[in-house]
Structures are given as C-alpha cells and as structure tokens.
LUMTI-313808 format. One line per 2 residues: number of its first residue (from 1); for each residue x, y, z of C-alpha. Coordinates in Angstrom, 3 decimals. Layout:
BEGIN
NUM) X Y Z | ...
END
This chain:
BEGIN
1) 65.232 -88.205 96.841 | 65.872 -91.816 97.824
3) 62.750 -94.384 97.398 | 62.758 -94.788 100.879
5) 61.670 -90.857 101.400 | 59.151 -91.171 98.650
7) 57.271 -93.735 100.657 | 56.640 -91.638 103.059
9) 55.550 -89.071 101.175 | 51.645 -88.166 101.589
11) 49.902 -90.008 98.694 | 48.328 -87.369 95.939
13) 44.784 -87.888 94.366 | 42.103 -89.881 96.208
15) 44.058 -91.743 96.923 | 45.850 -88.850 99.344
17) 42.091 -88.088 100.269 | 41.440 -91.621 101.504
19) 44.875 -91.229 103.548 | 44.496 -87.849 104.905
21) 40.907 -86.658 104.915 | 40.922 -86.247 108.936
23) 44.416 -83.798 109.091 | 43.034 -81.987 106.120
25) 40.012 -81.500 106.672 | 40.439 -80.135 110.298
27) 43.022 -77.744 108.598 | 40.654 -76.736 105.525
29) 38.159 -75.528 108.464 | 40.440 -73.551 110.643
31) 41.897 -71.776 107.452 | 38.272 -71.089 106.703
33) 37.978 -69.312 109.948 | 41.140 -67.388 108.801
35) 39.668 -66.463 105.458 | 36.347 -65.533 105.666
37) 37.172 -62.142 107.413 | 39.891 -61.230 105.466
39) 38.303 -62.109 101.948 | 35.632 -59.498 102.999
41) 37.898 -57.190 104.054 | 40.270 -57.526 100.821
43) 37.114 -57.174 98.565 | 35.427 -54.385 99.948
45) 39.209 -52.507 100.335 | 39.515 -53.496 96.010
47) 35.908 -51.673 95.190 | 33.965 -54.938 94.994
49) 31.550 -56.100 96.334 | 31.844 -57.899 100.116
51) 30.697 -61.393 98.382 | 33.523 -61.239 95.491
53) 36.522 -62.259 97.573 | 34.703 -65.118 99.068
55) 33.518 -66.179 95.196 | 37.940 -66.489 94.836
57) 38.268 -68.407 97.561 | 36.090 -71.046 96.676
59) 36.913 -71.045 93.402 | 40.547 -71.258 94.575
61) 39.748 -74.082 97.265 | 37.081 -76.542 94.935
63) 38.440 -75.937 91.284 | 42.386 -74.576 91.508
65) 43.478 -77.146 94.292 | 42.984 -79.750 91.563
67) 44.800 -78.786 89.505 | 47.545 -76.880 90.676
69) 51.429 -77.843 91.070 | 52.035 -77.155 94.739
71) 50.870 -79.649 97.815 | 49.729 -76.928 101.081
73) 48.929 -73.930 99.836 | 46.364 -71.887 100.181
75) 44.659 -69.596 97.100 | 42.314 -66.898 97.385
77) 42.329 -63.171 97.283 | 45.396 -61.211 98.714
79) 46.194 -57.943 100.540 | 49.224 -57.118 97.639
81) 46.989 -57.444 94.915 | 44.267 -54.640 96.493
83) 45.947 -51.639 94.957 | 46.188 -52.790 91.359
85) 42.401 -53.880 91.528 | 41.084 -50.799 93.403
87) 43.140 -48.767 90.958 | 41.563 -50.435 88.047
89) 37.758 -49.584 89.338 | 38.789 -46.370 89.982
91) 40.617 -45.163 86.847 | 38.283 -47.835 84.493
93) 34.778 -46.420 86.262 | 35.579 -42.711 85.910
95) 33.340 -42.373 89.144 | 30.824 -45.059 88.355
97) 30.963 -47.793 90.498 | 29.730 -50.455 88.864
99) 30.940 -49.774 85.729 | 34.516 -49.834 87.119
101) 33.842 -53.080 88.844 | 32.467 -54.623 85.561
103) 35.762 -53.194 83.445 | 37.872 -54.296 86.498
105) 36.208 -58.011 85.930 | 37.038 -57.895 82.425
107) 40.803 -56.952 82.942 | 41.204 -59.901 85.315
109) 39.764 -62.089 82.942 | 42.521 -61.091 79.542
111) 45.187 -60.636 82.677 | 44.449 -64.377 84.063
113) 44.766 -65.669 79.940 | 47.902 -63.938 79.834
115) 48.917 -65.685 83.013 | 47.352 -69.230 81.805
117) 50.223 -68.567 78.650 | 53.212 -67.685 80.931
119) 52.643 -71.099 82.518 | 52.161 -72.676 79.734
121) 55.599 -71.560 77.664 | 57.213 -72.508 81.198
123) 57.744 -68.995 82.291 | 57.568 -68.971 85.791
125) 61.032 -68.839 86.443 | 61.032 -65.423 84.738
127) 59.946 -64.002 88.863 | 63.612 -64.424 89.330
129) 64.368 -61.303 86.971 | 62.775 -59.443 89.705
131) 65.551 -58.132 92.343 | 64.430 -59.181 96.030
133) 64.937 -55.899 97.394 | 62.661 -54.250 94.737
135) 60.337 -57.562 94.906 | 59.949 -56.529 98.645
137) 59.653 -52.933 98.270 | 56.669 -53.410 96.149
139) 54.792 -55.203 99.266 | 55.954 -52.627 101.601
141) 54.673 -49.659 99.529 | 51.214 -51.694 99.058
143) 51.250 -52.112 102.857 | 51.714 -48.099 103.380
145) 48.948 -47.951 100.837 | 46.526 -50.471 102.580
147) 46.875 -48.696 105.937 | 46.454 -45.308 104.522
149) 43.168 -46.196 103.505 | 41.908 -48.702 106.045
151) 43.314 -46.450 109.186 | 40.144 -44.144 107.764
153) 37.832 -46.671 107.780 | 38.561 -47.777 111.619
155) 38.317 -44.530 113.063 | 34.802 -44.556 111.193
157) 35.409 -41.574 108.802 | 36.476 -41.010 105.048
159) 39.120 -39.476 103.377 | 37.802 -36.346 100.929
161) 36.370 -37.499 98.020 | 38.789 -37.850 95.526
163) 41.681 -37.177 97.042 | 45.121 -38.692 95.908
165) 46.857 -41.404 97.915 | 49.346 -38.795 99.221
167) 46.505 -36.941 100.433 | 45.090 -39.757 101.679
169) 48.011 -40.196 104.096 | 48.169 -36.513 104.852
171) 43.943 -37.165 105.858 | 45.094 -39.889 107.710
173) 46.200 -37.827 111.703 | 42.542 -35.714 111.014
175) 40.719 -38.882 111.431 | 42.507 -40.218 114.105
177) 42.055 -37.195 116.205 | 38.274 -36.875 114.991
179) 36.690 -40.548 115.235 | 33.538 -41.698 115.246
181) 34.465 -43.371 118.934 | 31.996 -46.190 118.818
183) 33.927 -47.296 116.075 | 37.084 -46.689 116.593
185) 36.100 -48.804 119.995 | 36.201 -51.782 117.804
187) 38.308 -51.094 115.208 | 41.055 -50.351 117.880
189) 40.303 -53.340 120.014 | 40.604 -55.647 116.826
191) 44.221 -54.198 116.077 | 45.167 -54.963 119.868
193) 43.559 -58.822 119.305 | 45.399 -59.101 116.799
195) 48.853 -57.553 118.137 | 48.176 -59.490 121.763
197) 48.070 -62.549 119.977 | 51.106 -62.391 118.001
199) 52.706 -62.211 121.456 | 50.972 -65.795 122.955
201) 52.741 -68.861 122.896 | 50.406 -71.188 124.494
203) 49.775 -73.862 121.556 | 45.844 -74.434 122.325
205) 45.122 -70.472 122.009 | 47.235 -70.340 118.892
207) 44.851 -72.796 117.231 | 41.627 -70.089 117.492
209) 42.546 -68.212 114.212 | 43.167 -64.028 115.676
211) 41.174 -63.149 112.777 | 38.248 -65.126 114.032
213) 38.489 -63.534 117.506 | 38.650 -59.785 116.056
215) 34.999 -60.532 114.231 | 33.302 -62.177 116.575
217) 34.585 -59.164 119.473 | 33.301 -57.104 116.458
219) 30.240 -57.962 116.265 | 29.306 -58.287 119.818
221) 30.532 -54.362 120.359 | 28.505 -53.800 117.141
223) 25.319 -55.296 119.166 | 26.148 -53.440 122.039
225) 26.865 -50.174 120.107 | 23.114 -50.957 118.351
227) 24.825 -49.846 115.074 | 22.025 -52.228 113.385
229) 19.939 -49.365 113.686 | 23.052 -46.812 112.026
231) 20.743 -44.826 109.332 | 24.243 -43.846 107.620
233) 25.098 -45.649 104.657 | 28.282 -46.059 103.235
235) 26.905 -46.699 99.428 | 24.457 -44.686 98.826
237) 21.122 -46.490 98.181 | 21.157 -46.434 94.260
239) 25.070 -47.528 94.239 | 24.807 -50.215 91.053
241) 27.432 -52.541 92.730 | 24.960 -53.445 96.026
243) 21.758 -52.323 93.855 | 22.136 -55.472 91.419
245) 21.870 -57.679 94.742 | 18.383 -56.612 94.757
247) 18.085 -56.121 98.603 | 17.875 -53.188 101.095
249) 21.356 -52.136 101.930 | 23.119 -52.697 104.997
251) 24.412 -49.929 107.175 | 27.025 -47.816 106.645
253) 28.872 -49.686 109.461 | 28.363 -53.582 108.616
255) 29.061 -55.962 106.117 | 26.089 -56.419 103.187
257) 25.953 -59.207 100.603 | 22.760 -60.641 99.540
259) 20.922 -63.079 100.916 | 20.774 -65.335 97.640
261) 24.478 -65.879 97.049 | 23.803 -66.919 93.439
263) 22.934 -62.769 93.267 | 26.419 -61.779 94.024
265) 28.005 -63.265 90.634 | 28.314 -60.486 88.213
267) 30.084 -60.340 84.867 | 32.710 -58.412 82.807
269) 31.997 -55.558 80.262 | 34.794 -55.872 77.940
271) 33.983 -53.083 76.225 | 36.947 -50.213 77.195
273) 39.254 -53.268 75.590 | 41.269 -51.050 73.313
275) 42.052 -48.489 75.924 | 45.440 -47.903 77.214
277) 44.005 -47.746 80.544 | 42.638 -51.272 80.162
279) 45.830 -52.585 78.998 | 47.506 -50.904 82.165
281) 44.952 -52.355 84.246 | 45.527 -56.132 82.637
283) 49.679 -55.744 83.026 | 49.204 -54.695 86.498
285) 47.076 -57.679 87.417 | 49.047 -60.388 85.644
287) 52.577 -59.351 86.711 | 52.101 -58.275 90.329
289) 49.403 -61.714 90.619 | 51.917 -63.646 88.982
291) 54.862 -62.418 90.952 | 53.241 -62.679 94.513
293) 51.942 -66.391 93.306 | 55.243 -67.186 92.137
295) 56.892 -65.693 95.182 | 54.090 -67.534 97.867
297) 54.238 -70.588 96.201 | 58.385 -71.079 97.041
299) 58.469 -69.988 100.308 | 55.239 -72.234 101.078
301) 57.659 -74.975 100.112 | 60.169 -74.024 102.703
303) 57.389 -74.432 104.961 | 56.467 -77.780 104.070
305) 57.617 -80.522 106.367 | 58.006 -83.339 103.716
307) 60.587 -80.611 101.538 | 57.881 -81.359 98.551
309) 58.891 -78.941 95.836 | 55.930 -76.924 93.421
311) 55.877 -76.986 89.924 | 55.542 -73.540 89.520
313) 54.538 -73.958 85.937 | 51.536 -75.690 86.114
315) 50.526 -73.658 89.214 | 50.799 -70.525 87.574
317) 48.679 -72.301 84.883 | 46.123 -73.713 87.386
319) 45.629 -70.078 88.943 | 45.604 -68.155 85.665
321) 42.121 -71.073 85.213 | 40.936 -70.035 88.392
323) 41.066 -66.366 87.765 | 39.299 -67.036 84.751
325) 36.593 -68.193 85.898 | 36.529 -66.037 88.928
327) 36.711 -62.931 86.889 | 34.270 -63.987 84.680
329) 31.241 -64.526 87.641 | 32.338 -61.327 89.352
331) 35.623 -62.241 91.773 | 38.464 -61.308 92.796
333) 41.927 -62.378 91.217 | 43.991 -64.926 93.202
335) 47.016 -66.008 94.524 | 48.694 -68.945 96.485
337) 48.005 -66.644 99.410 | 51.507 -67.036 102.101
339) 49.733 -66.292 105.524 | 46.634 -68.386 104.749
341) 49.489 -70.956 103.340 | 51.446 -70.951 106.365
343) 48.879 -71.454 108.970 | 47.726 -74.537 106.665
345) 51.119 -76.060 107.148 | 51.212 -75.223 111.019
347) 47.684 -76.819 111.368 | 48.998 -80.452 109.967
349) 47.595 -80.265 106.448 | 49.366 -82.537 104.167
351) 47.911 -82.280 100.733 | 45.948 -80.162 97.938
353) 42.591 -81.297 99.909 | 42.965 -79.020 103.251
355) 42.724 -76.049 100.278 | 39.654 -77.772 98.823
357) 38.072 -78.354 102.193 | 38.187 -74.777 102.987
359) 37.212 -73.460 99.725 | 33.756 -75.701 100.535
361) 33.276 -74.878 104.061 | 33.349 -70.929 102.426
363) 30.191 -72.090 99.724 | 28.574 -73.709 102.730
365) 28.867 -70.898 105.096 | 27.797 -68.556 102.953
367) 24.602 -69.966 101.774 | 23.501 -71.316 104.357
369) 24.659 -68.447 107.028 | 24.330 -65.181 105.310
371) 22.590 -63.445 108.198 | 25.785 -63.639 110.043
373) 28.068 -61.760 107.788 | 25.929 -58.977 107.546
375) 26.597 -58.295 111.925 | 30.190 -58.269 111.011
377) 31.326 -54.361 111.786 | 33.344 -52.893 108.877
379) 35.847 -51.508 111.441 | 36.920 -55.041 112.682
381) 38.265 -56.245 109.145 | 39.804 -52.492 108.306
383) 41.843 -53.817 111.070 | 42.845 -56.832 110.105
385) 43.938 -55.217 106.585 | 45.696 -52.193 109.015
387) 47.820 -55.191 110.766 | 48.566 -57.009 107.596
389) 49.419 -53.863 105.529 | 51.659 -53.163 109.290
391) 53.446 -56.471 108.180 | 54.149 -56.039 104.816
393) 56.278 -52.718 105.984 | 56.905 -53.200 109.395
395) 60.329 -51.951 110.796 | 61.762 -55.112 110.746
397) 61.155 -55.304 107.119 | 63.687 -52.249 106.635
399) 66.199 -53.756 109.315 | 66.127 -57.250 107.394
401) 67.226 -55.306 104.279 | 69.515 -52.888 105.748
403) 71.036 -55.833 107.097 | 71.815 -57.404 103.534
405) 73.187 -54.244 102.524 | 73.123 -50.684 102.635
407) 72.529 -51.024 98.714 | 69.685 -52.905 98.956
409) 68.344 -50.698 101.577 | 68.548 -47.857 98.713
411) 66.585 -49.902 96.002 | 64.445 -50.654 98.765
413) 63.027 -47.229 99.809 | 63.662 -45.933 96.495
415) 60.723 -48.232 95.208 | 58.503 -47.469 97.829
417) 58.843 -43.628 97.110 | 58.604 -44.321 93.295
419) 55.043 -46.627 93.837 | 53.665 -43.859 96.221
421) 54.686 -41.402 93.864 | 53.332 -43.066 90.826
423) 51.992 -46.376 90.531 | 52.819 -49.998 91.265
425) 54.202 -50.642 88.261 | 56.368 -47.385 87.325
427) 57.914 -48.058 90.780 | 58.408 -51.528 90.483
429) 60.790 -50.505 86.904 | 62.213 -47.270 88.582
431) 63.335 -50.000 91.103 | 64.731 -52.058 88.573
433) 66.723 -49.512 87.066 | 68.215 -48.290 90.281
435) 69.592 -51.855 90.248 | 70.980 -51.594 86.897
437) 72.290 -48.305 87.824 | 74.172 -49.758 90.901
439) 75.987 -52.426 89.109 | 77.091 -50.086 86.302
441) 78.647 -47.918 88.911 | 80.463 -51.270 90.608
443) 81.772 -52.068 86.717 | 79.734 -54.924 84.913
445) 79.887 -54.274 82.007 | 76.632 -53.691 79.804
447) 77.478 -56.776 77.327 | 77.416 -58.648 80.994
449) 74.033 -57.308 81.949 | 71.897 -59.775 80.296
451) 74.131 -62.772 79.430 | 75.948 -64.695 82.077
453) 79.057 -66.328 81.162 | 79.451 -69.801 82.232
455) 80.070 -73.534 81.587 | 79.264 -77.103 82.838
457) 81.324 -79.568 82.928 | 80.568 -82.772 83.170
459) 83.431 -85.707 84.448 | 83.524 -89.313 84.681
461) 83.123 -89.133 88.480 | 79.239 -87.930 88.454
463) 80.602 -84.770 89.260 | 79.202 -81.187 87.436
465) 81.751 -78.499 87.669 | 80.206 -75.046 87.112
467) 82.386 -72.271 86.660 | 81.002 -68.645 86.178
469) 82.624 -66.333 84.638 | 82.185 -61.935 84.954
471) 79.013 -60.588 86.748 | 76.493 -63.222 88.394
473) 73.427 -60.970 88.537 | 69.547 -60.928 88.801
475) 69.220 -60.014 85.056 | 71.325 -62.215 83.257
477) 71.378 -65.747 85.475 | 68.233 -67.142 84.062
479) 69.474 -69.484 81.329 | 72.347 -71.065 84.614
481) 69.232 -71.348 86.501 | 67.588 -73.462 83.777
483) 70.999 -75.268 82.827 | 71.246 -76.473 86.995
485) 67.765 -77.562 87.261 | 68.089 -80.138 83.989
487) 71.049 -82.018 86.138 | 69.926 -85.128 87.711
489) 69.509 -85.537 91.659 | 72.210 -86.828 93.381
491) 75.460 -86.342 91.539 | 78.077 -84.013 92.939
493) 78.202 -80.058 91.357 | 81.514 -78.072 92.228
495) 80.887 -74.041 91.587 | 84.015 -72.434 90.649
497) 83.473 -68.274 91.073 | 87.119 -67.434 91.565
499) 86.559 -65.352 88.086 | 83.112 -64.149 89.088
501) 83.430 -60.455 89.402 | 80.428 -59.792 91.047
503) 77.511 -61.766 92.313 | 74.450 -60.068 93.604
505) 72.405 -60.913 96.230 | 69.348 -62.244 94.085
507) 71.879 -64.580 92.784 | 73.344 -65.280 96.072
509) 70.003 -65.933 97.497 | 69.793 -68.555 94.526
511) 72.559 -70.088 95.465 | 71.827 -71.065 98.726
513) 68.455 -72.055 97.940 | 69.835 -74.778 95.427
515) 72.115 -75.900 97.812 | 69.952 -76.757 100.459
517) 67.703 -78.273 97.597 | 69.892 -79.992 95.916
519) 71.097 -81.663 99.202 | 67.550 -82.887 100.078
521) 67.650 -84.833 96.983 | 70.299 -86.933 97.516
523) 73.172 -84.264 95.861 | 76.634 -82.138 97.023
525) 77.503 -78.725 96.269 | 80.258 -76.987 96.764
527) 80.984 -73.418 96.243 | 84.933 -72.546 95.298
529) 86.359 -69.346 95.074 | 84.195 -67.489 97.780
531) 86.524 -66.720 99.868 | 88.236 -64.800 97.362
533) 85.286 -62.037 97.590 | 84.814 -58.965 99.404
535) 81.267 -58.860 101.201 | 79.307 -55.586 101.093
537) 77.694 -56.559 104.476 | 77.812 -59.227 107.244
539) 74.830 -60.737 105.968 | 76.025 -64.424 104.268
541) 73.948 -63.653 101.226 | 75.215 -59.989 101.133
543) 76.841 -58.907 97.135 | 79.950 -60.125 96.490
545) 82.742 -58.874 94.939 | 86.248 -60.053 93.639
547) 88.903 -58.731 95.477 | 91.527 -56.607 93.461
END
C-alpha cells in the first residue's frame, strides 16, 4: 500500500477518536439498537440468564475493542455459538439449572485461555484447515437447531421435557397447529418485520435497525394482549438462575433481569474440571468460538471500505481476554459477530470506537432503563433467532454450494446430518473425513495429504515464482500460506500449477483471496497452468483437476 493510501487511512488510537467520534459514535448507537434484542434472545436460547449476553457485549464493546487486531467489527454473543453453550448447561447441570450455568461459566473461562494461547503461538491461520463446505455446514446445522427450538417458543408452547433435538423437530408441526394465538400474534408478526424489511430498499427505512422494530411491535401487542398480568411462568419460582437476582420473576411471556444490574454477574464453579464432559464442553467452545471469530473477522474485512486487513492473531488473543473476563462475571462467550459487523460498516463506522460506543450505550441502557426490557415479549426475539437460524440454512445456502460443486454439496449435507445426529463437533470431523475420503478416491496420495510440495523462487526482477507441485488441498497448504504472506508488498509472484494435480476449492478460494489482496497492496499475480485443468463445476473457484 502506497504512502499516499495510508494517509487516508482513518487514524487509530485517540487520535482516530478525535477524528471520527461523530461517524462512530452514530454507528456504535444504531448497532446498539441491533444488539440489545438479539443478545437477549441468544442468552436466554444458551440457558443463561437474559442479562448474560448483554454482560458480552459490553465487555466486547469497552474492553476487547482496545485491544483487538481488526478496525469495524463488532463482538458480542452469537447465534452459532448457542448450541455448544446450551449443550454445556444441559449435559454439565444434569437438570439443575444453575449448576449447569455455573459449570458452563467455568468451561468458557479454560476454553477462552486456550483461545488467549492459539493467538498467542500465531495460530489463527490454523481456521484454514477447516474445508468451507464443512465450515458452512456447521452454521447451517446450528441454524436447523436454533429454529427447532425457537419455532416452540413463538407459537408460545414447549417441546416435552427432555426430549432429544430430533424430537424436538418432530414436536415442532404440534405446536404450530396448537399455539397459544396471542403469542403466536407477535411472534409471527416479528418474523414478517423482519422478512418485509429484507425486501425495502428505501435508504432512510433501512437505517431503523428490523430488530428494533420487531421489539418495540412486541411489546405494544404484549400491552394490548395484557400478558403483564400472564400468571404462567416459564422458570418456575425457585429456578436458582433468576432466584440469585433476588427479585419476583417475570412472566412466563416477558423478558426478566434484575433491576440492580450489578445482581446479574455470577461466577464459575470449576469444580466438574476433571470430567470428560467438561473437557468436551471447553473444546466445543474454543474451536467453534475460534472458528466463527476467525471466519467473521475476514469477511468483515471484505466489507471494509478502506481494504484494512485484521491481524487475526492478536484478535483471537484480544477475544480469548474478553471471554475471560466475561465468563468469569457470568457471560456469554464472544465473537467478532458478522451481521452486527456488517451493519457497522454500512452505517459509516470507521474505527475500533463505533464497537466501544455501542458496548457503552448497552451498560447505560441497562442500568439506567431496566423497566423496559422486562415489557419485551419472549416471542418477538424467538423470532429474530427463527430468521437468523432461517439464514444460516436458507435455500440459497444449499444452491451457493451446489453451485461450487456437486462434491461440496455432499460434504455439505453430510455434516449437517452428522451434527443433528450427534453433536457439533463429531459432525464437524465426520465432515472432515468425508473430505479426506473424496480426495483419496480422486488419487492424492496419502504422503500428499498433509505436506504440500512446492517452491519459491526468487529472481533478480522482484519477481516470486511459485510453483506447486501434486495435490493443493485444505489439509496440507498451510506452511504455502505462511511462506506467501512473509513476501513483501508490491513485487510481482508468478504461480506455476501446470504439475498441480489437484487443487481444492478451499485452496482455490485462497487463491483468489490473495490475489485480490495482494493487488491492493501495490503487487501482481499471475496464475500459470490453469487452463490446463478440468473444472468439476462452472463455479471459478470450483476443484480443479489436471487433465490426463
């Protein structure tokens, strides 16, 4: 990047503060709008307490923007990381409540030290060992999850007590045929807000965040529907989660944190620390956290209008702090959240301080506006998670993959069926393997599978030639993906993959990623030997493979 871009790069620091505190902090406040709905919603779907996800936002917004790596995104709690927490309550509580939450706390707290190491030792470029296909079937599974269990909750009724999640989707057409209607009223109108208003296109509406829309319709049906005066309670009065808040509960239809925020901090019980459950718990957090971070954090950057790129490193380090601390006051694990991210960049933030901004405006609200969280129906954010877990396995989702390849279509569903079937991270490796499995059958060779053969060549002409030789795949391209990134900005790097058997399309995804990169920063890069591949679809980042 020449020093002429630089210049006009937003300043960092204070100093970025001093320059931008007007854009940012008019973007910090409508992504607070954004977030305060769904970090209830996210919580209360994980088994915590309302208050919890809105204790990882603002620890996300005041302490993690300032010390992250990236410049516009956004971290709090996230939709993708409900199953792994819920599933740690659940299988850490043995039926208790608030002994699962307390366990749950304490697995965050070893997962986000494991996560403070990987970016430490530099490991964030390990999330490209992780196939796409099986990266994204992962998310699409948690979305069937999300609904499956939300769906229940906006028609106003329950699944049976401790049924499975298969039976939980079987429960799901009983519910919606026998509602409780007042509820379903709102729960149903939400969903439409929210599906109307991916349809508008008038620029002043899209400012009003949907989410904000679907709560505040929410609460004036609630009024209407009197369900202040439910006697129905969805925790029964001696739960220990709500009963530490010290406070009469709050309907079985609204939202109830306490009064006194400084009573919703609670901390972890590290005691079940030499279980393998535990451990399962802890692996779960840190890998799927770390992934969807990882994952956010580079798309954010295609996002961002001044092509700023994240250390991904230190961010990984800064958010393994902030779930520290979270976890140990009784919140949620984070991550550089994408949607939250994204409508930060389409508002006009430009730096870290948009994040911090609405991390405060969270701490302020909730102090000094309690009162108004607990009119907010329960039914309105089950559908906001309903439409976001709709989004992370939408139709399109399957069409964008089918159109990649047939293959990847395969690895695809195959993951979903094996995290329905199992758990999140048994289907995330039976994934993996069906990868494995694929290229063994298209011939790379198992000496190939985790070493990539290649060389760099440097000539007198500030030109890199890099020429690849075998099987270019997701498992083994990790040490060319370090080798590229120590080459300075600006020179001129020739691939040669005339002998590259077969390059996958993690690798190929890679490819064109660095290109684009490597252009922004002043560089060339030219790809030889293409054209001497077959494509396994007309996608342009379809597998490859040498013609015979």
């Amino acid at each position: 990047m020449s020093n002429d871009s630089l210049s006009l790069l937003p300043k960092t620091g204070l100093a970025g503060l001093t320059e931008n505190w007007r854009s940012d902090l008019l973007s910090g406040f409508l992504v607070f709008l954004i977030a305060l709905p769904l970090c209830l919603g996210i919580s209360m779907a994980s088994g915590f307490p309302p208050s919890a996800g809105i204790i990882t936002a603002i620890i996300g917004g005041m302490l993690v923007s300032r010390i992250n790596g990236t410049f516009v995104t956004i971290n709090g709690p996230a939709a993708g990381l409900i199953v792994v927490v819920l599933g740690a309550v659940q299988e850490l509580g043995e039926g208790d409540a608030m002994a699962g939450y307390r366990y749950a706390l304490a697995a965050i707290v070893v997962a986000s030290a494991i996560q403070i190491l990987l970016g430490i030792f530099k490991s964030g470029r390990l999330s490209s060992f992780f196939p796409a296909s099986v990266v994204h079937g992962m998310l699409a599974a948690i979305g069937i999850i999300i609904m499956a269990k939300q769906i229940h909750v906006m028609f106003g009724q329950a699944p049976i007590k401790g049924s499975s999640l298969l039976s939980t989707i079987a429960q799901v057409p009983t519910s919606i045929l026998n509602p409780n209607y007042e509820i379903a009223i709102i729960g149903l109108t939400g969903l439409g807000i929210l599906i109307a208003w991916a349809f508008i296109k008038n620029k002043a509406l899209k400012m009003i965040p949907a989410p904000l829309i679907v709560v505040l319709v929410g609460i004036a049906l609630a009024k209407y529907f009197d369900l202040d005066h439910e006697h129905m309670y969805l925790f029964l009065p001696d739960n220990p989660i709500l009963a530490h808040h010290e406070q009469t509960i709050g309907p079985k239809f609204l939202v109830a944190i306490p009064d006194d925020f400084m009573a919703s901090f609670a901390f972890p019980d590290f005691s079940k620390l030499p279980t393998l459950e535990f451990w399962e718990a802890v692996i779960s957090i840190s890998l799927v956290g770390s992934l969807e971070s990882l994952l956010s954090a580079m798309a954010v950057d295609k996002l961002d209008p001044y092509k700023r790129h994240a250390n991904l490193d230190k961010d990984l380090t800064a958010v393994g702090i902030g779930n520290l601390v979270s976890g140990l006051i009784g919140g949620l694990p984070m991550i550089a959240e994408i949607v939250r991210s994204s409508a930060n960049v389409n508002n006009g933030a430009k730096t870290q301080w948009a994040n911090f901004f609405h991390g405060t405006f969270l701490l302020l609200f909730v102090v000094l506006f309690p009162h108004l969280i607990h009119s907010i129906p329960l039914a309105a954010l089950a559908a906001l998670l309903v439409f976001t877990g709709f989004r992370l396995a939408s139709p399109a989702s399957f069409a964008h993959i089918l159109g990649i390849g047939k293959e990847q279509l395969f690895m695809f569903v195959v993951t979903i069926i094996g995290v329905l079937a199992t758990d999140l991270l048994v289907g995330v490796f039976i994934g993996i393997a069906t990868k494995f499995a694929i290229h063994i059958i298209r011939g790379v060779k198992i000496n190939n599978m985790f070493k990539i053969n290649f060389e760099i060549t440097h000539t007198e002409s500030d030109t890199f030639i890099v020429t690849v030789i075998g099987a270019a795949i997701f498992s083994n391209f990790l040490k060319l993906k370090t080798d590229l990134a120590s080459i300075e900005p600006g020179k001129n790097i020739i691939f040669k993959l005339d002998q590259t058997f077969l390059i996958d399309h993690t690798v190929m995804e890679y490819f064109h990623d660095f290109e684009h990169n490597y252009k922004d920063q002043g560089g060339q890069c030219v790809f030889e030997g293409l054209e001497e591949h077959e494509s396994y679809s007309d996608h342009p980042l379809a597998v490859r493979r040498l013609k015979s």
